[in-house]
C-alpha positions as CSV (number, residue, x, y, z in Angstrom):
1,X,17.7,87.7,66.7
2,X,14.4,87.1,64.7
3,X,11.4,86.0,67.0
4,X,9.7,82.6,66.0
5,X,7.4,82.6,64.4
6,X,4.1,82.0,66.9
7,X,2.0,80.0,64.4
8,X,1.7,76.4,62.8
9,X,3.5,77.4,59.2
10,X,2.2,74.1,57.8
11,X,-1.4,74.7,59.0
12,X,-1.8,77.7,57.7
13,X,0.1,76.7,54.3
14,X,-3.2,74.0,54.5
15,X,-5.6,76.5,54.9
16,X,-4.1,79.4,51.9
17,X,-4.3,75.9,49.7
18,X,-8.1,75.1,50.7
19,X,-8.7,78.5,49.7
20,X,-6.9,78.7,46.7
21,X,-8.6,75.5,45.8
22,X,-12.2,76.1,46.4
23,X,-12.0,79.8,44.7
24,X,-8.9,80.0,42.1
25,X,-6.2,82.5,42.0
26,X,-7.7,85.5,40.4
27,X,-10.8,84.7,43.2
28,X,-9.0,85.0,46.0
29,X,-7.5,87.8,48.1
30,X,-4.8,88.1,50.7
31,X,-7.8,89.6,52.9
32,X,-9.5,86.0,52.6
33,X,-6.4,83.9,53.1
34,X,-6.0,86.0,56.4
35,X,-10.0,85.2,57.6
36,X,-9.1,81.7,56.7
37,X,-6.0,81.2,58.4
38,X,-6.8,83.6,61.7
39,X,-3.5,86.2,60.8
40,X,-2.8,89.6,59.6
41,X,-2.2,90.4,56.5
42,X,0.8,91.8,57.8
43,X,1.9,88.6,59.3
44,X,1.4,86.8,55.9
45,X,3.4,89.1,54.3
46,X,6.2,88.7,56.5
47,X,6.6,84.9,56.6
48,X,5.5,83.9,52.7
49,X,4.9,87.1,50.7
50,X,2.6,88.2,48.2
51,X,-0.2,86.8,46.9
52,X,1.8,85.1,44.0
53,X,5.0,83.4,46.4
54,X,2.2,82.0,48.5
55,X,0.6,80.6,45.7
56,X,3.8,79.6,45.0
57,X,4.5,77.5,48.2
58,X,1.2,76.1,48.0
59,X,1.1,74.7,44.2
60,X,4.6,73.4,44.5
61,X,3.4,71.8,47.9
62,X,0.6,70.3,46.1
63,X,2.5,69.1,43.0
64,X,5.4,67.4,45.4
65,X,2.7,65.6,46.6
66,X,1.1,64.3,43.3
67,X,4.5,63.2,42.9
68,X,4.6,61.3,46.2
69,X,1.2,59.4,45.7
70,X,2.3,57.9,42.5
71,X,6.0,56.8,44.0
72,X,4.3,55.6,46.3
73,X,2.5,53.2,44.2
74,X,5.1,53.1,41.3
75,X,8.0,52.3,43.4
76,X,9.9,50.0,41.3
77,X,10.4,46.4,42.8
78,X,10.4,42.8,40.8
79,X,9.3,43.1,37.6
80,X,6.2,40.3,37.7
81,X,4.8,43.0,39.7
82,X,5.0,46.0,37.8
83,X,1.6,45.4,36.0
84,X,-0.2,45.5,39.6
85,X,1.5,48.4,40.9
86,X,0.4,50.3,37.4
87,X,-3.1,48.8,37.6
88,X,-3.3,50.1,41.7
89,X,-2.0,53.5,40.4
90,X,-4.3,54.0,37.6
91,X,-7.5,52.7,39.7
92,X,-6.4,54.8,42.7
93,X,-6.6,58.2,40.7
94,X,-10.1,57.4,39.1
95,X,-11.5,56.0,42.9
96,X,-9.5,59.6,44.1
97,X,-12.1,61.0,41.2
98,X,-15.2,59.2,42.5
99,X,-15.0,60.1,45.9
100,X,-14.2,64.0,45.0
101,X,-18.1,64.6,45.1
102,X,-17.1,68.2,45.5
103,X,-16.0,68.0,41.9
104,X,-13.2,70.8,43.1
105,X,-10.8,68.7,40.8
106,X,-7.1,68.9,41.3
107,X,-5.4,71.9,42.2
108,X,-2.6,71.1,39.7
109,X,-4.9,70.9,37.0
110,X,-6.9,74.1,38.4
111,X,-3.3,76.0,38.9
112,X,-1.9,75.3,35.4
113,X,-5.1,75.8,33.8
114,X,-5.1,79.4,35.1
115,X,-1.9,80.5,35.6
116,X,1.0,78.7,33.4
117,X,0.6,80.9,30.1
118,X,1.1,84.3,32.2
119,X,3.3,82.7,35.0
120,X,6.6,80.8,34.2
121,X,6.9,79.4,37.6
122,X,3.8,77.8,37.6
123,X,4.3,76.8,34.2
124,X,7.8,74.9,34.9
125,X,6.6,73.3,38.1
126,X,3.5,71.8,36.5
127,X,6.4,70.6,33.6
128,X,8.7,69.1,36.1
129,X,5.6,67.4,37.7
130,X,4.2,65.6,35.2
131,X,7.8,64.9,33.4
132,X,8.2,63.1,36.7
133,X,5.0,61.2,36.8
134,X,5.9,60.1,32.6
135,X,9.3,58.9,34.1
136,X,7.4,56.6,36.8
137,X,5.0,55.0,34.3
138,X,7.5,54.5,32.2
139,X,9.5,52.3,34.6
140,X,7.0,50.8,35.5
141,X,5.8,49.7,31.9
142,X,9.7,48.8,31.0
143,X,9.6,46.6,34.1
144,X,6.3,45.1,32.5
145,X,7.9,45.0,29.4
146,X,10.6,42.2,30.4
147,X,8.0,40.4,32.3
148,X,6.3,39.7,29.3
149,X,3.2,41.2,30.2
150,X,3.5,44.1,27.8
151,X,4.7,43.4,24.4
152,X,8.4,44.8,24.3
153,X,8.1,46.3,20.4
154,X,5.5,48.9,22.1
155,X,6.8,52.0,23.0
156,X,7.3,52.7,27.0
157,X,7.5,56.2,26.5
158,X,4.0,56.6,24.1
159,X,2.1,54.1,26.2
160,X,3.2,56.0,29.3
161,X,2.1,59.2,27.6
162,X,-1.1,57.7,27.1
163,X,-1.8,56.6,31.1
164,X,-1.1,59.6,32.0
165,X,-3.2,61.2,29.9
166,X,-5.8,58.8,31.0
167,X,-5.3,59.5,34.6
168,X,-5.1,63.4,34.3
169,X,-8.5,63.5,31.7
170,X,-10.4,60.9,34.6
171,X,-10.1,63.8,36.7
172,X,-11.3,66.3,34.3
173,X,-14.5,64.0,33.2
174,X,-15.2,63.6,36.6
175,X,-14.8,67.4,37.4
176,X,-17.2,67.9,34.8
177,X,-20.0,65.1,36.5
178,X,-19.1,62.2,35.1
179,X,-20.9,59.4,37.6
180,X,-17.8,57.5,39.1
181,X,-18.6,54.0,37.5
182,X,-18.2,55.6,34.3
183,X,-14.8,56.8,35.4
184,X,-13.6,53.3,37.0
185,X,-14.6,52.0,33.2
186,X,-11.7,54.4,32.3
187,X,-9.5,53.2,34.4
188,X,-10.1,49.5,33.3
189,X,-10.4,50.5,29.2
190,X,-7.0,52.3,29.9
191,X,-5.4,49.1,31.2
192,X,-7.0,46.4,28.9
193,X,-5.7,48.4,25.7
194,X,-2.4,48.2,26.8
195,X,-0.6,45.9,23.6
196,X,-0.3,42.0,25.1
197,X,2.3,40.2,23.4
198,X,0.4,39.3,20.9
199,X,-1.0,42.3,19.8
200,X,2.6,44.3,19.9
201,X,3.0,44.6,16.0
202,X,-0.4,45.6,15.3
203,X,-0.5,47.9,17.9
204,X,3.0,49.5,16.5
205,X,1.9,49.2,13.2
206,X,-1.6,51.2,13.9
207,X,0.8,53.6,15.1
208,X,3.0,54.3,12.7
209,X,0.2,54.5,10.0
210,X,-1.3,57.1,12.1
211,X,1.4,59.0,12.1
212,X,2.6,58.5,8.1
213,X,-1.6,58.9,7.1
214,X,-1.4,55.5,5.5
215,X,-5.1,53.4,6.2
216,X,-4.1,50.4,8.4
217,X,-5.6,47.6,7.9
């Protein structure tokens, strides 16, 4: 029979990400990771494998876990709601921004950055992630939608696209020293240019002579 394993697996999966995290991929070695974490190279080997399946572990750790923050603020429920739930999303990642006075940014962001051209398993996991986090917002802005607090000619899926690129680029602004009332103003320009009723059709139409190359009005 195998003998257990005599450490905390999740405790040392913690302490390969913090180093991971504070020094990249390429800027880290097995040697550190095993100073970090108090075991032997050996032992690592044995219970995650190389450098790369660790990182692995650790990204796709990380990236089931941006996941899990935004369900657990996007979680469906009546639809004269859904408007909140996206406004406590989008102000929780830029206050998650503020307070990162480390600037170490998000290991997602830092991960994909470095690794998805040369490493397809990075690549699809950071895919799947935000594919998920699209399909939340989206919900949630549908939900709006038949509320009546967004108009229902917009687009779920475009203004989706654009929250999310909102909440990912408040965490690279922030990275780079933007001071965090500057990134709460995000956060509250984001939400206040999402189309009321009223302003659907323009909205649409700016849109759609964007796209064509025609001068709106």
């Amino acid at each position: 029979m195998p003998r257990p394993r005599a450490f905390d697996e999740r405790h040392v999966l913690e302490q390969a990400r913090e180093q991971f995290w504070a020094t990249g991929y390429a800027g880290t070695r097995m040697d550190d990771i095993a100073q970090a974490t108090g075991l032997g190279k050996g032992s690592l080997y044995g219970a995650f494998g190389d450098k790369g399946k660790l990182f692995h572990r650790v990204f796709g750790d990380w990236c089931a876990a941006v996941v899990e923050v935004a369900e657990g603020r996007l979680t469906g429920g009546p639809d004269s709601e859904a408007m909140a739930r996206i406004s406590e999303y989008v102000h929780l990642m830029a206050e998650n921004t503020a307070s990162d006075t480390e600037r170490r940014g998000c290991l997602l962001a830092k991960g994909a950055a470095e690794l998805a051209q040369q490493d397809p398993t990075v690549a699809a996991r950071s895919a799947e992630t935000m594919t998920a986090l699209l399909t939340l917002l989206r919900t949630e802005i549908s939900a709006a939608q038949r509320h009546g607090d967004i108009d229902s000619t917009a687009d779920p899926e475009s203004l989706a696209a654009l929250l999310l690129t909102v909440v990912r680029g408040i965490e690279a602004v922030g990275k780079a020293g933007l001071p965090p009332d500057t990134l709460r103003n995000i956060a509250d320009t984001a939400l206040a240019v999402l189309p009321r009723p009223e302003e659907g059709r323009r909205f649409l139409r700016a849109g759609l002579d964007r796209r064509s190359g025609t001068p709106s009005s």
